[in-house]
C-alpha positions as CSV (number, residue, x, y, z in Angstrom):
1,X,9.4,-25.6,-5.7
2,X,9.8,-27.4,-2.5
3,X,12.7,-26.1,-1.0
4,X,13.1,-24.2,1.5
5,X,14.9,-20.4,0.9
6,X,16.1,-21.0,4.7
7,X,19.9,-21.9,4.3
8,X,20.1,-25.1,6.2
9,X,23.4,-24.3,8.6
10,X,21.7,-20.9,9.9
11,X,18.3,-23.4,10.7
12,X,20.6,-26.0,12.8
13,X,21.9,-23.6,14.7
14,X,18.8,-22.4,15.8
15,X,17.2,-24.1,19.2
16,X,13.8,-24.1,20.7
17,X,13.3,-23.3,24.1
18,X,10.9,-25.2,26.2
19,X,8.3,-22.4,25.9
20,X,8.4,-22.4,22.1
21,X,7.8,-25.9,22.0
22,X,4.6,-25.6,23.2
23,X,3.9,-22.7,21.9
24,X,4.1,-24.2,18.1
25,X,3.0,-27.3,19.3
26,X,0.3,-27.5,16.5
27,X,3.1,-27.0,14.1
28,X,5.3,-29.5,15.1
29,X,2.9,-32.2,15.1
30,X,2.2,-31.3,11.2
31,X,4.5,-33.7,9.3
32,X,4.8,-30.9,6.6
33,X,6.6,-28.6,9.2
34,X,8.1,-30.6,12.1
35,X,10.9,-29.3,14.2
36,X,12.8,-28.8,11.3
37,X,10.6,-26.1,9.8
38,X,10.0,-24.5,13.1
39,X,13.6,-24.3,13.1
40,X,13.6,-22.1,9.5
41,X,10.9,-20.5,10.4
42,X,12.8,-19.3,13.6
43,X,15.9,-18.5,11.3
44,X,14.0,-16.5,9.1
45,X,14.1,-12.9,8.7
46,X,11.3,-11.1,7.1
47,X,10.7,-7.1,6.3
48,X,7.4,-6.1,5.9
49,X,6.6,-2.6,4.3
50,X,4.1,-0.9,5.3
51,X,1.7,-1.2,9.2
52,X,-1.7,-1.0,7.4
53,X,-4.0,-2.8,6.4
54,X,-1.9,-5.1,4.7
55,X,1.1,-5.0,6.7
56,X,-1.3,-5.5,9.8
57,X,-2.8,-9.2,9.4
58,X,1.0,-10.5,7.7
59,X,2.8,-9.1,9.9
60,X,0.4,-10.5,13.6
61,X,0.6,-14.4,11.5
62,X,4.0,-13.8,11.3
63,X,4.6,-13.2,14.2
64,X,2.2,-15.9,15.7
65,X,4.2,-18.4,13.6
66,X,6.9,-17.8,15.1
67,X,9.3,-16.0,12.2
68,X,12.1,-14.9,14.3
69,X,13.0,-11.6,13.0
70,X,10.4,-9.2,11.7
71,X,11.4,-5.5,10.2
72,X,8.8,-3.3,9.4
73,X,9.1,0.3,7.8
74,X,6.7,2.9,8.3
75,X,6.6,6.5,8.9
76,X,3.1,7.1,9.6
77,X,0.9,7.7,12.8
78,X,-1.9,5.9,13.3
79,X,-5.2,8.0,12.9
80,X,-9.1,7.1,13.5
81,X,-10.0,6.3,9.7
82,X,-6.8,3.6,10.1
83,X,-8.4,1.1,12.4
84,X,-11.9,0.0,10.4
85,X,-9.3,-2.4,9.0
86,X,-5.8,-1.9,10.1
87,X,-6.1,-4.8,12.9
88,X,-2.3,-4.1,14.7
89,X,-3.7,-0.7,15.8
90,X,-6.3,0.1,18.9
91,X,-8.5,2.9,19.5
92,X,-5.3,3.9,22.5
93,X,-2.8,3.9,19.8
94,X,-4.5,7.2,18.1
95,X,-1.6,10.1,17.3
96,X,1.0,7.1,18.4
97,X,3.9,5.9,15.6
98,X,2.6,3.3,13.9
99,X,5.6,1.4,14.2
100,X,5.4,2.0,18.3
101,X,1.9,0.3,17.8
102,X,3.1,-2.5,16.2
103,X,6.2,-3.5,18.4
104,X,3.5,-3.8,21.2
105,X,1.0,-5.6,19.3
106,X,3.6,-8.1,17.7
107,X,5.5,-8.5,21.3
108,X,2.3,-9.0,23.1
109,X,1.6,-11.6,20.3
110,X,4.8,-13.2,20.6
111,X,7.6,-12.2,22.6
112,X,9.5,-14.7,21.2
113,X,10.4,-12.8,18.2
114,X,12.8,-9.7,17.3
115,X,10.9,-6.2,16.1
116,X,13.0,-4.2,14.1
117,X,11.5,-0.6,13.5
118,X,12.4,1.8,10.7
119,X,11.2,5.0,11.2
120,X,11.1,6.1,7.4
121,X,9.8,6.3,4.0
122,X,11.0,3.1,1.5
123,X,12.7,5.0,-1.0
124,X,15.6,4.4,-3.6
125,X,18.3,5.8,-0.7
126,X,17.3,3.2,1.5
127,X,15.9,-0.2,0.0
128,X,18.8,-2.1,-0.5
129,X,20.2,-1.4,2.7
130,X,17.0,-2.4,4.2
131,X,16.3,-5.7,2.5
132,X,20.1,-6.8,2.4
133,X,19.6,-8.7,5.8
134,X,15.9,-9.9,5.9
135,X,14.7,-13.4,2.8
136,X,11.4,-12.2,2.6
137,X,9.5,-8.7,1.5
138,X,6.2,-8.4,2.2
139,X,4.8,-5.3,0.2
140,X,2.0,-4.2,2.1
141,X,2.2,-0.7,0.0
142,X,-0.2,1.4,-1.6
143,X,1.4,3.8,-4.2
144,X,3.2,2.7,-7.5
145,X,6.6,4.3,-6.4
146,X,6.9,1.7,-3.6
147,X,5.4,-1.2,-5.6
148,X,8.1,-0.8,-8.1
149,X,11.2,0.0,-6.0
150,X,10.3,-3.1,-3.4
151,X,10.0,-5.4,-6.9
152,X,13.1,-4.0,-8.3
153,X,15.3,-4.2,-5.6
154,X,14.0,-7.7,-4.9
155,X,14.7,-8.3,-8.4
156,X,18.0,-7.0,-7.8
157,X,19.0,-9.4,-4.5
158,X,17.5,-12.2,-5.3
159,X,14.5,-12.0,-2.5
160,X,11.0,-13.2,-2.8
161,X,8.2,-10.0,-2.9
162,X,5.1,-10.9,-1.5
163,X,2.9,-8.8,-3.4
164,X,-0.7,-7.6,-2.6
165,X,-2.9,-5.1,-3.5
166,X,-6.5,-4.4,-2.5
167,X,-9.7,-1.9,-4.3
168,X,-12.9,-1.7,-2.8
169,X,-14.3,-5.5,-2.9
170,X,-11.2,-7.0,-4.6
171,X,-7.9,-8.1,-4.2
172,X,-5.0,-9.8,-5.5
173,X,-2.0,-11.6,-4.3
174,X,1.2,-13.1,-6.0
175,X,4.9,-13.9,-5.6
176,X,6.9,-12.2,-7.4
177,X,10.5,-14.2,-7.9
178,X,12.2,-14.4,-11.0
179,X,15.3,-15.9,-9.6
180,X,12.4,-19.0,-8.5
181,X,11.4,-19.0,-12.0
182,X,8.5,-16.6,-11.8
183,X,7.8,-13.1,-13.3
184,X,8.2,-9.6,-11.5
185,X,5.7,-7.0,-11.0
186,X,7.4,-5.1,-14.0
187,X,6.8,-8.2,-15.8
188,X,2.9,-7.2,-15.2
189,X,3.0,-3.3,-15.3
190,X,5.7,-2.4,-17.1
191,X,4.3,1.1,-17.1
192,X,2.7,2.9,-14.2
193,X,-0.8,3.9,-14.5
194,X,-1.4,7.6,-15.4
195,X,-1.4,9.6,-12.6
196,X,-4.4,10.4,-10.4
197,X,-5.7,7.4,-12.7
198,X,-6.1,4.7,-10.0
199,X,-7.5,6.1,-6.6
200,X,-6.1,4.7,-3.3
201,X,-8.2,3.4,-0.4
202,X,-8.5,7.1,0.7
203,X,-10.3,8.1,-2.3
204,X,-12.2,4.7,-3.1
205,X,-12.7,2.9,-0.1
206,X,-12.2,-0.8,0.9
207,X,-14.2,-3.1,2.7
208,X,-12.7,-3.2,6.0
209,X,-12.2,-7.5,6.2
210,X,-10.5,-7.7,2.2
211,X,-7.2,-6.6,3.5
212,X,-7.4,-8.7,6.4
213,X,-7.6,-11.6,3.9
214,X,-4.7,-10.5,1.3
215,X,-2.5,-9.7,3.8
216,X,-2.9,-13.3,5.3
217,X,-2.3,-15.0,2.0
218,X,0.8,-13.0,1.6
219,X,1.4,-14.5,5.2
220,X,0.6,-17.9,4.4
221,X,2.5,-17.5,1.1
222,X,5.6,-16.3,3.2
223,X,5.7,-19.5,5.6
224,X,5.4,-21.4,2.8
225,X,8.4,-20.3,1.2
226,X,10.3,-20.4,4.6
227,X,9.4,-23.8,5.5
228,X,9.5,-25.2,2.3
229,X,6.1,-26.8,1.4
230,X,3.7,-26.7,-0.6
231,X,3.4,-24.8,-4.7
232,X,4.2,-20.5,-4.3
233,X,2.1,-18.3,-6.2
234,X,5.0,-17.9,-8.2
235,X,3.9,-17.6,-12.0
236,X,0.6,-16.8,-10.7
237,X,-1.6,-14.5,-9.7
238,X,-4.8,-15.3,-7.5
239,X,-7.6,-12.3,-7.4
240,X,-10.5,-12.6,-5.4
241,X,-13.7,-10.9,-5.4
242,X,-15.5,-10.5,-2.0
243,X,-19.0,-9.6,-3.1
244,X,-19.1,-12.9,-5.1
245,X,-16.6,-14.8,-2.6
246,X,-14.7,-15.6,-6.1
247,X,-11.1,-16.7,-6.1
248,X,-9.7,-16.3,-9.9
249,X,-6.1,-18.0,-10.6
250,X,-4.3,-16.2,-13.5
251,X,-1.0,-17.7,-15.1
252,X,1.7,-15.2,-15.3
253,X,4.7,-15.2,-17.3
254,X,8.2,-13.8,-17.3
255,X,8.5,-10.5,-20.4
256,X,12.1,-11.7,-21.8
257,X,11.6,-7.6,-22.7
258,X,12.0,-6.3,-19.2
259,X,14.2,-3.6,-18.0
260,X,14.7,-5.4,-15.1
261,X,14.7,-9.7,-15.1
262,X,14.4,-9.5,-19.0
263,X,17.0,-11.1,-20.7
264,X,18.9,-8.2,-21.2
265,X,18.1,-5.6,-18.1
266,X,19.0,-2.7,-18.5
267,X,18.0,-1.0,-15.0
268,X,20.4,-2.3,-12.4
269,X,19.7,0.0,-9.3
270,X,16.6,2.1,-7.9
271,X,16.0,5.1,-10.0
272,X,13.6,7.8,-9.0
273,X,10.4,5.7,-9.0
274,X,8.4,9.3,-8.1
275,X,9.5,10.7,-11.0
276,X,8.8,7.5,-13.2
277,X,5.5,7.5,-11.7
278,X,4.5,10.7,-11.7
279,X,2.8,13.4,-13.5
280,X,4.4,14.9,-16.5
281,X,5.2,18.5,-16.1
282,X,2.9,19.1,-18.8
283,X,0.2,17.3,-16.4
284,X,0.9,19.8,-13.4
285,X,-2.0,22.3,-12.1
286,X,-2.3,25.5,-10.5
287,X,-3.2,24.4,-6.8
288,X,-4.3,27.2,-4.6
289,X,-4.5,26.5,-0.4
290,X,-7.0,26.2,2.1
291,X,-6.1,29.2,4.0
292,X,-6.2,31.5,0.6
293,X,-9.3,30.1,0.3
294,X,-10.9,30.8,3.4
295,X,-9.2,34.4,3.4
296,X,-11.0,34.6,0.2
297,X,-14.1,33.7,1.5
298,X,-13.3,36.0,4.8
299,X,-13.3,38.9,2.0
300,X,-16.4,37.9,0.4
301,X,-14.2,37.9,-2.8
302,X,-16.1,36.5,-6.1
303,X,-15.2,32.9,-6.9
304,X,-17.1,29.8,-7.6
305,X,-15.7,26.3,-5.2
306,X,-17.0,23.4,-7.3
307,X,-17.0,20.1,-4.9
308,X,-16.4,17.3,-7.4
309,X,-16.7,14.2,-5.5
310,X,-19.7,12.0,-5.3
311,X,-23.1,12.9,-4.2
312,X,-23.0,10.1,-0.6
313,X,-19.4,11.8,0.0
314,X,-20.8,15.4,-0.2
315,X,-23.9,14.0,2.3
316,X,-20.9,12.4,4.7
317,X,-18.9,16.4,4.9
318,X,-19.6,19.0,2.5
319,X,-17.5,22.8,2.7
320,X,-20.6,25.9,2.8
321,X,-21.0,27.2,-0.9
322,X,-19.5,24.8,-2.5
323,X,-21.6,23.5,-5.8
324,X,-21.4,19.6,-6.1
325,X,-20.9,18.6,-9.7
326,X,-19.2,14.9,-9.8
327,X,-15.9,14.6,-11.7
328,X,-18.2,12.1,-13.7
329,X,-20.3,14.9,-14.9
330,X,-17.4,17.9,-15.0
331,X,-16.9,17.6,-19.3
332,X,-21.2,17.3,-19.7
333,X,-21.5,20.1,-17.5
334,X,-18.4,22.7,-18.1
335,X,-20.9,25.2,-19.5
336,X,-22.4,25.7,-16.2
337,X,-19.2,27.5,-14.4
338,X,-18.3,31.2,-15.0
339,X,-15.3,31.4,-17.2
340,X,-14.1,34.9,-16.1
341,X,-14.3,34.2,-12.4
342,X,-11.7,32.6,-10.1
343,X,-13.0,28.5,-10.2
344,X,-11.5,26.6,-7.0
345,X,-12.2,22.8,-7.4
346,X,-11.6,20.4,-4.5
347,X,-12.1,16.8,-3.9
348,X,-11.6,14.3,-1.0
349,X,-7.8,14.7,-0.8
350,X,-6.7,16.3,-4.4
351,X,-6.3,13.7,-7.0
352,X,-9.6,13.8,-8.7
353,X,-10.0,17.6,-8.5
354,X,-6.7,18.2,-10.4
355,X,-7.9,15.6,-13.2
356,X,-11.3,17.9,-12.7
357,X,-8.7,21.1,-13.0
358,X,-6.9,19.4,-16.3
359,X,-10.1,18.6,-18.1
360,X,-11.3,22.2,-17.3
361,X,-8.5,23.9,-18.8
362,X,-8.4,21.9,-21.7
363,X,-12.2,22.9,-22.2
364,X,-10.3,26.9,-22.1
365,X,-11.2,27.8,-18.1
366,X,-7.7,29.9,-17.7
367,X,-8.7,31.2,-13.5
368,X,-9.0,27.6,-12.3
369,X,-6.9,26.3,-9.5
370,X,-7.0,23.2,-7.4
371,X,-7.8,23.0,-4.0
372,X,-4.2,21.4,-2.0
373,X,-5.5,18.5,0.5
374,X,-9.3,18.9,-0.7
375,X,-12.0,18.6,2.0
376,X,-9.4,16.9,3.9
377,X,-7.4,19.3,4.7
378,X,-10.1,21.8,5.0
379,X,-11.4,19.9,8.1
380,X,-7.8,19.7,9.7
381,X,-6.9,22.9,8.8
382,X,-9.6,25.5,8.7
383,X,-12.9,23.9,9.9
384,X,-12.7,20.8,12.4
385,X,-16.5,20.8,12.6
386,X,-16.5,18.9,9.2
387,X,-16.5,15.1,9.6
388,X,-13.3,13.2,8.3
389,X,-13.8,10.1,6.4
């Protein structure tokens, strides 16, 4: 495909000023973009979802390129942990929106270019409404629920998603377009993960730089697609590895069997992507809260906090009296915990210590609840003294 998705009548009618001329000089001296594809690129209208780590490096090239209208949707403020590797936020923008953030960042960048903020979660109420007007998504999400209701709904009006997803070392990039011949993300995962199954960058960490490098192929991927040059990872799906500095191509194909761009869909709006990726009722634990907890402990009342993370997280914050025994070694090592006393696990934020919770009861521990927010919210909500991470 070398066409661009930029109708040509709404690129004519755009003009350059004096100041943009020289401002994308080194574009239009490229024989591959020109004035014409400066022109599209100025037309264009892109959302991104998501001011992290991904939506921070697509989002500043973006803008620097000079995509004339950028969207981005967020609902978050922006907090110390954020800017090891979200790159639109400073050290003065701590407690701000992070869509305030990014309107300054992007403006000071360019001020060339439209901001359009959207003070909100992406959810099935508000997708379509909020793609209808941009030709590009950029997903720059981290949870299944948004991954699948940005590829539906792009699915659904015809829009290129620029999918990108990072872990730890690794990270992967693709275009998912069926209406340009390509797959979609359900076309890949056409089931979610179990739940608590696949920890986020809260739980697992991330190299602070990978994100800065997805998020600039899904930039690069975006132009591309705008202007009109060059092959789309459309139909494949490029992973790289940074402790090896490994890029691995992988073809991907269209499932004739899917609900959504198969041959015969049969899901033809946003459903409720929580519910279809989250945990079973049968899945659910007993949670018990940080202030019962600490009243608990206030009382000097009998019960056994099991810490179930790993043993470099328990040296970085650790909660008094709490035994470490890592969700690894939980099933090997049931047999040392008290069944007939109250058993609080917690974790970094909750996920692992309900999987901890699950395996427990299934072993026959009735009194065990999990902690809600984990050490996290110990520290913000009890204890400040212990370090966030």
């Amino acid at each position: 495909m070398k066409r661009s998705i930029i109708d040509d009548k709404s690129s004519d009618a755009v003009q350059l000023s004096a100041k943009e001329l020289q401002r994308y000089s080194r574009h239009l001296i490229m024989p591959e973009v020109t004035l014409d594809g400066q022109r599209r690129l100025k037309a264009a209208r892109v959302l991104c979802i998501g001011a992290g780590g991904l939506g921070s490096p697509a989002a500043l090239y973006l803008a620097a390129a000079g995509v004339g209208a950028i969207g981005i949707v967020d609902f978050d403020d922006v907090d110390l942990s954020n800017l090891q590797r979200q790159i639109l936020h400073g050290t003065k923008d701590i407690g701000r929106s992070k869509l305030e953030s990014a309107r300054d960042r992007l403006r000071d960048v360019n001020p060339e270019i439209e901001v359009e903020l959207h003070n909100c979660r992406f959810s099935s109420e508000n997708a379509a409404g909020l793609i209808s007007g941009c030709d590009v998504v950029v997903d720059g999400s981290d949870n299944f629920p948004t991954r699948y209701l940005s590829n539906d709904v792009c699915v659904f009006a015809r829009k290129p998603n620029m999918y990108g997803s990072v872990f730890r070392f690794e990270g992967q990039t693709t275009v998912f377009a069926p209406h340009l011949g390509g797959p979609c993300y359900r076309c890949l995962f056409p089931e979610p993960p179990p739940p608590d199954s696949v920890p986020n960058c809260a739980q697992a960490g991330v190299l602070g730089v990978l994100p800065g490098i997805i998020g600039m192929l899904q930039a690069i991927e975006t132009i591309k697609l705008i202007v009109g040059i060059g092959e789309p990872l459309v139909g494949r799906l490029l992973h790289f590895d940074a402790l090896s500095v490994r890029f691995r191509e992988l073809n991907l194909r269209r499932d004739p069997q899917c609900p959504v761009c198969g041959e015969n869909p049969t899901i033809f709006a946003p459903i409720d992507y929580d519910q279809f990726c989250g945990a079973r009722a049968d899945q659910a634990v007993p949670t018990i809260s940080v202030h019962d907890v600490k009243r608990k402990m206030d009382a000097r009342e009998a019960f056994q906090l099991i810490d179930v993370r790993e043993t470099f997280e328990y040296e970085i914050a650790r909660i008094d009296g709490a035994k470490l025994i890592p969700l690894g070694e939980i099933a090997d090592r049931a047999d040392e915990l008290p069944r007939e006393q109250l058993i609080v696990v917690h974790c970094h934020s909750g996920q692992r210590s309900a999987q901890a919770v699950r395996l427990l009861r299934q072993r026959g521990f009735a009194n065990v609840y999990n902690l809600e927010g984990g050490i996290d919210a110990w520290s913000d909500q009890i204890d400040s003294s212990v370090p966030k991470y």
